[in-house]
DOFIZA-935262 format. One record per residue (C-alpha): residue in one letter; x, y negated, z. Coordinates in steps of 0.2 Angstrom, whole numbers, plus 5000, padded with zeros to 4 digits. Each point is the difference from the previous one (the first is absolute). Example, Ala and Ser with C-alpha at 12.3 -4.5 7.8 and 13.67 -1.06 7.14 Angstrom:
A506250225039
S500649834997
This chain:
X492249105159
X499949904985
X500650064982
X500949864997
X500249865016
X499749824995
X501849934999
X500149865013
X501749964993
X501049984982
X501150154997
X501549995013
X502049974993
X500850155010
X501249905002
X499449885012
X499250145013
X500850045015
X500550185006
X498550105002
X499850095014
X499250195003
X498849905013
X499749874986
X499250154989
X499450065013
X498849855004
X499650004980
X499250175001
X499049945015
X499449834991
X499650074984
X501349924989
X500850124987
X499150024984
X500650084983
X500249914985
X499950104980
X501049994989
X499650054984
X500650144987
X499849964981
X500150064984
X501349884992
X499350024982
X498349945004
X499849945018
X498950105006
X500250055019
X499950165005
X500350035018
X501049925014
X501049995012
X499449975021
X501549915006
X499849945020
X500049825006
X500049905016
X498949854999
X500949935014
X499049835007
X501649895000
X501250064988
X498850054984
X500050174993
X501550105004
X500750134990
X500450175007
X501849974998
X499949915015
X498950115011
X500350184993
X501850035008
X499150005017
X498850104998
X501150164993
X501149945014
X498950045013
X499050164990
X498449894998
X500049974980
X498550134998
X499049895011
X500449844986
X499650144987
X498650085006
X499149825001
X500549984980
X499250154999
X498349995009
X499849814994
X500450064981
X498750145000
X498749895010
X500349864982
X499950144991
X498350045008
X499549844999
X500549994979
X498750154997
X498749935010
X500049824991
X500350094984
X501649924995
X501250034989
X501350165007
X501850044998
X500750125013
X501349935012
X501450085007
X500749995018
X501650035008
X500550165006
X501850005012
X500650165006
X499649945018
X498350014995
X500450194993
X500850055015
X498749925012
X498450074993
X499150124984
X500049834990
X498750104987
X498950055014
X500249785005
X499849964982
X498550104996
X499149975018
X500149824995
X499150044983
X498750115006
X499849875014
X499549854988
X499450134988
X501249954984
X500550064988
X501850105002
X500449934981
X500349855006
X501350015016
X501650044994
X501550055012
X501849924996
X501450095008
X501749944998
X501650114990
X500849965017
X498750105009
X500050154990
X501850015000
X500049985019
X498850155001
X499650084985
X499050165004
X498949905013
X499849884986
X499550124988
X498750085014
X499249835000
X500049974981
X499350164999
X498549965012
X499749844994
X499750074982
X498950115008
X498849875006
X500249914982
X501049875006
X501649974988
X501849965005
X501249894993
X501950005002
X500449805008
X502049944995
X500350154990
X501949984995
X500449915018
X500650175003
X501550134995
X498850184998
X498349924991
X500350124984
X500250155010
X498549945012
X498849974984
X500450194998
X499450065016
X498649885005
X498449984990
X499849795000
X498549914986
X501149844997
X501949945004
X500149825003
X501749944995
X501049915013
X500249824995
X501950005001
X499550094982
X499549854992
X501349885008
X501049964984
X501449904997
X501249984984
X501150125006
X498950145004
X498449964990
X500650144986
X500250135012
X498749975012
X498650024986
X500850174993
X499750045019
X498149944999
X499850084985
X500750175002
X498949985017
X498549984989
X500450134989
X500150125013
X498449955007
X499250024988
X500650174995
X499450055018
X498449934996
X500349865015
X499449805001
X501149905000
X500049805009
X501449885001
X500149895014
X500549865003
X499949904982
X500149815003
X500449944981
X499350024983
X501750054995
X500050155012
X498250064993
X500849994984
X501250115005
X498950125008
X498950004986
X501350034986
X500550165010
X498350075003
X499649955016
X498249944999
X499549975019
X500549875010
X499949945017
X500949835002
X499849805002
X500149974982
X498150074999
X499649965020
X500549985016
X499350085015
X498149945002
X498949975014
X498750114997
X498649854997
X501449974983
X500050184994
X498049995000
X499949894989
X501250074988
X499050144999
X498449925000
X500749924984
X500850164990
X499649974982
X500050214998
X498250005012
X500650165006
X499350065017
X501650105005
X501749994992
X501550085005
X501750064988
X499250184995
X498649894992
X501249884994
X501150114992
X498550104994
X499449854993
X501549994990
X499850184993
X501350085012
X499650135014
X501250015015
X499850205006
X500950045016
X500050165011
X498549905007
X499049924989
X499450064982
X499149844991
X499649865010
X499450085017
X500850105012
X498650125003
X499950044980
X501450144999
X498850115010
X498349944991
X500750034985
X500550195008
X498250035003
X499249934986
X501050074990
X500650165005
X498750085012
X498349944997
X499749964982
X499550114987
X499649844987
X500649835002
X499549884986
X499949804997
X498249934994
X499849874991
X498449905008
X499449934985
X500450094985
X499950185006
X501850044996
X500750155009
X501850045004
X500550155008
X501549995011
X500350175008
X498950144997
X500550195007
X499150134988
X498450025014
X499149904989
X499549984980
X501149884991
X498849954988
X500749894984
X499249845003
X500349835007
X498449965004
X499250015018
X498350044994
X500750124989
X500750095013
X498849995012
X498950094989
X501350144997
X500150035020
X498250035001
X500250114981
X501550095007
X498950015019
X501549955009
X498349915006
X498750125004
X498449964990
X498949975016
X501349875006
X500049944979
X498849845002
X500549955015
X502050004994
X499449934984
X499049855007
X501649965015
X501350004985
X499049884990
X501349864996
X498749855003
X499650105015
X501950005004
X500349824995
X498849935011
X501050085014
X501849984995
X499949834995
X499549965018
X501450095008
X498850175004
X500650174997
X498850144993
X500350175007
X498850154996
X500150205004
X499450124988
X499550204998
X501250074987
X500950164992
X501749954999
X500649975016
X499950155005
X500450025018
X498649875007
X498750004985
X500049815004
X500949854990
X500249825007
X500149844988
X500849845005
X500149834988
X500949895011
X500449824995
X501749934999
X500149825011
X499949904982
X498450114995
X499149864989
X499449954983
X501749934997
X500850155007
X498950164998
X501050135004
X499750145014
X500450175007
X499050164998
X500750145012
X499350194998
X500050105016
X499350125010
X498450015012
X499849885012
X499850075019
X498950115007
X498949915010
X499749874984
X499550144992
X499050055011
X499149855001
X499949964981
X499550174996
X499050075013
X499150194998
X501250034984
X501749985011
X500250205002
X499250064982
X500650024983
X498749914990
X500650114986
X499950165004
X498849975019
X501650105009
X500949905015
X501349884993
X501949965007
X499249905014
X498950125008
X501850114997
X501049895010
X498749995014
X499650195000
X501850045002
X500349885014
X498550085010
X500450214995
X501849935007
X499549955017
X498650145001
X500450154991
X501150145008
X499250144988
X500750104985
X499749904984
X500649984982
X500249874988
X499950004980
X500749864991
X499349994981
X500549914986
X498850004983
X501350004987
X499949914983
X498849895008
X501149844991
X499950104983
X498150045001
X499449805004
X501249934985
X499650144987
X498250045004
X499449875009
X499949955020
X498150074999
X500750174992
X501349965017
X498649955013
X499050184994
X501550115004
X500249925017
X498250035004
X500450164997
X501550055009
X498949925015
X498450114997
X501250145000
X500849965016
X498349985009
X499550194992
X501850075009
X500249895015
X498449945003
X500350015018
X501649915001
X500649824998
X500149964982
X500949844995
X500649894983
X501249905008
X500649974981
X499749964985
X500450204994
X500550045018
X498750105014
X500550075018
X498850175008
X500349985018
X499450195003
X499450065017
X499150154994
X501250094990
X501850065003
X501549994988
X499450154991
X498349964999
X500449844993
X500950074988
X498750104993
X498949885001
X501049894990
X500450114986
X498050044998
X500149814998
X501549984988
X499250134990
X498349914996
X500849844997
X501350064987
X498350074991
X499749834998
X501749944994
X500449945017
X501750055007
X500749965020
X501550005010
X499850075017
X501049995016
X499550085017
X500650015016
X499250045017
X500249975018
X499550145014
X500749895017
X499349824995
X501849934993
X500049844994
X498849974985
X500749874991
X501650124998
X498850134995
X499149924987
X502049944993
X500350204998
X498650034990
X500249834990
X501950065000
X499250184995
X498949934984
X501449884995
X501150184996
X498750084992
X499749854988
X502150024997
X499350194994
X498649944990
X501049894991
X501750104998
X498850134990
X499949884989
X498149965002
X499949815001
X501049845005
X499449875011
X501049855006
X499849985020
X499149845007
X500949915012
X499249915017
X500349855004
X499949895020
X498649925004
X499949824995
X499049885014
X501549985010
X500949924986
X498449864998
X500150005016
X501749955007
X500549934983
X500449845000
X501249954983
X498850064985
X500349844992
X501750015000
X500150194994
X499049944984
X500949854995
X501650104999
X499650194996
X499749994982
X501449914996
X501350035012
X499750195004
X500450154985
X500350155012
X499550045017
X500250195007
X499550045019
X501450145003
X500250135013
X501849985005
X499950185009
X499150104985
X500649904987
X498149994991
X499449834994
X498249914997
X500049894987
X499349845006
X500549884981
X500150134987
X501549974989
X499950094984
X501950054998
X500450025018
X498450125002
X500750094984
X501750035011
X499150075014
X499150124989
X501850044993
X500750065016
X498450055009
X499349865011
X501650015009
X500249815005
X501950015003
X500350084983
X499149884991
X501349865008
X501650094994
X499050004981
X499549825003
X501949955008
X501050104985
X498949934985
X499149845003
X501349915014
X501349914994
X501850055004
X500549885014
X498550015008
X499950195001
X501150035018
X499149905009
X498250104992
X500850175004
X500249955020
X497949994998
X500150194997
X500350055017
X498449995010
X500950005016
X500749854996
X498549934994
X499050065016
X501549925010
X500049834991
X498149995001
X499950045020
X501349855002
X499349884987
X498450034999
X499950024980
X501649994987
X500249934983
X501250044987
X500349874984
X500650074984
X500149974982
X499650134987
X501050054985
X498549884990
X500549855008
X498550015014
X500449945017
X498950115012
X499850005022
X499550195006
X499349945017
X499550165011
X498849975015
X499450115013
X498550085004
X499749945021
X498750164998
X501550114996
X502050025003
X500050114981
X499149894989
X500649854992
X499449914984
X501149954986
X499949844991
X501049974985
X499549804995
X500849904987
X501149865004
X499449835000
X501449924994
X499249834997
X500349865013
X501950084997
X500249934984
């Protein structure tokens, strides 16, 4: 089938063709002769389209094109309208196909969705079929479900809806206001835009005052709801006036266009003065400094709520914006792994890595030279990313550290800036093949590293059925010694713990699976034994000024290791407490963070995260709902000095931030965010929720909490300012 038939005939007068029978539509199927026609949606203000609307025709060989008025009764009448709607469908995803092939301009286009169509198939699993099919983009089919429909059926509406989001496919509400529950429906379904029924807009002298307070509190509403908002059906330049003066910026109506063949709507596209690839209403209203959030989009992409999660909140330890040409460097996120050194210079700051051996010094030159900003340029420019994995000291748990630079879609001389993400090691078996004999030994201290650990422990599980014990260590002061004497003052006493380990447990598994941290898998010596042996050892290392923390625990039935070697970390953890309580040192605990390959991976929306997080984001928390503990993901200085106040109890902090920094009217509706079960609750159904509210300065602010789909505890906090701008 054709994407758009040749038209044999002029546009029919509907007035002049007979009664249509089911056999006449019939017949039409068989011979090929409907087609849809586009018609376009349009930023009233500058023109520009941005999306549109599949809308079915029958090019009938004698009476011209016939509108569905005529034909569409039938069909619902005898249950056969999905067979008109799935031939829209399949037809507009095979244009679509055909757009991306010839490289031509895109803007998605939105079908009709009847509740037939609901109740007759999964129309997601149809939908995204088709897409996968044709392999298109899911950004560019959009599902239009009519206020009727959902009314009809609401929880099998919202089922869909939820679905469709699911497979990134957006939802609009068609004729919103044709019926008598859409306020109490826009509270229980999750819809991206609400086209406004075109009885709306139908003004006269008497009603022209109080139909546009209706538009506007419409708009209004919307907008506090974060929602899109089209009106349909605008056929003067009076009516877009109208529309305009109440905020209403999108329009779909014959005062811009009527429907289009498809041929027609080409050639529009082909001619957009923005030269944009792809435009939709996100980028639009991006574009015009504004940024719809709903429970299923963050930024402009559907997919960016659970990026931004990832990045973010689980796989980061540093996340920065380079400046390609001039070196700048601006740290974004940083969580205490890492040295914060005072600079805003990338060369600078590679340097202090290496200084600081968060770089191991054999992996120094090869970090330095892959860093190198012509080196980087060169790659960027062209849209390549630059990833490396490096030996270090500071992330403890692997020895390992991954670097990504990864360019934004507008990386270029005229636009320089990129991404630098700070991770940890890459997988195994890249390891493996980057690093050959040194994947199971410390290069430091020649005793088997954390990946020989993991493997060793894998193995003694599925083999071992002996008695066993384990000792977990911990050098303490290590930090102190490399910033006040040095890291080769550092490197000496580590050298010497490990000499002193092969003297008392020469026979047994010695490992550094830290940067202060060693394991003794001991098969030759019982708990007691082991303990002796161990103070002997303690005892010639405090001679030289070298003190541990020792945990033990042992095994004499082959119970699981893993657990075993969480006892005697457990174990070492409790006599640090000691050591400390005595009143003999202080050391601020490293945290671990996820791994970060996934995240380049499956990653998609970089560019989006780094046109907006400097300037849109000044608090973001990952919080455990159950434990109440929180992660800082975009460090506020004030908010961080709250948590501290109340003991990094997350749901304290609220109440101090509700009490003092909310203003009054707005403080209910903040207090109903205290109660995680509700948050949990509202998060399950909605898929995320926001919250506006102005402080006591003035500041309109949007909390938008997403969830984790890794976890049903953690969520992430976003406290954004308002942009207020295309209100004005």
């Amino acid at each position: 089938m054709a994407d758009a038939p040749v038209m044999g005939k002029a546009p029919s007068n509907d007035e002049l063709v007979p009664e249509l029978t089911l056999d006449d539509i019939n017949r039409a199927f068989d011979d090929n002769e409907f087609c849809f026609y586009l018609q376009p949606k349009c930023n009233a203000v500058t023109g520009a389209i941005v999306g549109a609307e599949a809308l079915a025709r029958w090019n009938h060989p004698k009476y011209g094109v016939i509108s569905p008025g005529r034909f569409v009764p039938a069909l619902e009448q005898a249950g056969q309208i999905s067979r008109l709607d799935m031939f829209v469908w399949r037809s507009v995803v095979r244009m679509l196909a055909r757009w991306e092939r010839e490289g031509r301009n895109l803007v998605p286009i939105s079908v009709n969705v009847s509740m037939v169509d609901i109740d007759q198939m999964d129309v997601a699993d149809t939908l995204t079929g088709l897409l996968n099919e044709y392999d298109v983009d899911a950004r560019l089919l959009q599902a239009e479900i009519t206020e009727s429909a959902v009314a009809r059926n609401l929880s099998k509406v919202e089922s869909t809806i939820r679905k469709l989001h699911a497979d990134n496919i957006a939802v609009l509400m068609d004729d919103f206001g044709s019926a008598y529950s859409s306020l109490n429906m826009l509270k229980d379904i999750n819809v991206d835009v609400i086209k406004l029924d075109m009885k709306f807009i139908d003004l006269n002298e008497d009603n022209a005052s109080k139909g546009l307070k209706i538009v506007e509190s419409v708009v209004n509403m919307a907008r506090k709801l974060r929602l899109l908002v089209i009106a349909e059906g605008a056929q003067t330049k009076q009516q877009v006036d109208q529309l305009l003066s109440v905020g209403c910026r999108y329009i779909q109506g014959y005062y811009f266009h009527e429907p289009l063949p498809v041929g027609r709507m080409e050639k529009l596209l082909a001619e957009r003065p923005d030269d944009r690839h792809f435009w939709d209403m996100s980028n639009d209203f991006m574009h015009g400094s504004y940024v719809p959030v709903n429970g299923r989009t963050m930024l402009e992409t559907s997919a960016l709520a659970a990026s931004t999660f990832e990045i973010l909140a689980n796989g980061v330890a540093e996340l920065s914006r380079l400046n390609m040409k001039t070196g700048e460097y601006r740290a974004v996120k940083r969580d205490g792994i890492l040295p914060t050194p005072e600079t805003d210079d990338f060369a600078t700051y590679v340097q202090t890595l290496i200084a600081e051996r968060v770089v191991h010094p054999d992996d120094a030159d090869r970090f330095r030279a892959d860093m190198d900003l012509a080196s980087l340029r060169s790659l960027l420019f062209s849209q390549k990313p630059a990833f490396g994995v490096y030996r270090s000291e500071v992330l403890a748990r692997t020895g390992m550290i991954s670097f990504a630079v990864i360019p934004s879609r507008e990386c270029s001389e005229s636009d320089p800036w990129a991404v630098v993400m700070v991770g940890r090691n890459l997988p195994i078996e890249s390891f493996v093949r980057l690093n050959g004999e040194e994947y199971r030994r410390d290069s430091l201290t020649g005793l088997l590293n954390r990946n020989a650990f993991d493997d060793d422990v894998e193995f003694i599980q599925a083999t071992h059925n002996k008695p066993l014990t384990v000792m977990y260590i911990d050098l303490i002061g290590l930090h102190e010694i490399n910033n006040h004497l040095g890291h080769a003052r550092g490197d000496v006493v580590l050298c010497e713990l490990a000499d002193a380990a092969r003297a008392y447990f020469g026979d047994d598994n010695i490992y550094r699976i830290g940067g202060d941290e060693f394991v003794i898998i001991s098969f030759a010596h019982s708990m007691a034994q082991s303990a002796r042996q161990m103070g002997y050892m303690r005892q010639e290392l405090l001679d030289h000024g070298c003190e541990l923390s020792v945990g033990m625990a042992e095994s004499d039935d082959g119970e699981d290791i893993p657990d075993l070697v969480n006892q005697a970390e457990n174990e070492m953890r409790k006599d640090k407490k000691r050591y400390y309580a005595s009143g003999s040192g202080k050391r601020q605990l490293r945290t671990l963070n996820k791994q970060l390959e996934d995240i380049l991976v499956r990653n998609k929306d970089m560019e989006s995260l780094l046109q907006h997080l400097n300037t849109r984001y000044s608090i973001a928390y990952v919080v455990n709902l159950r434990a109440d503990t929180q992660r800082p993901v975009v460090v506020s200085g004030y908010v961080q000095k709250m948590l501290d106040k109340h003991g990094g109890s997350f749901h304290e902090m609220l109440l101090d931030y509700c009490d003092n920094l909310v203003a009054p009217a707005y403080r209910d509706g903040f207090r109903m965010l205290f109660d995680y079960d509700y948050v949990r609750d509202r998060i399950c159904r909605e898929g995320a929720i926001r919250y506006a509210y102005v402080r006591n300065d003035g500041e309109r602010f949007l909390i938008t909490i997403f969830p984790d789909t890794h976890s049903v505890d953690e969520v992430m906090w976003v406290f954004a300012k308002e942009d207020t701008s295309s209100e004005e």
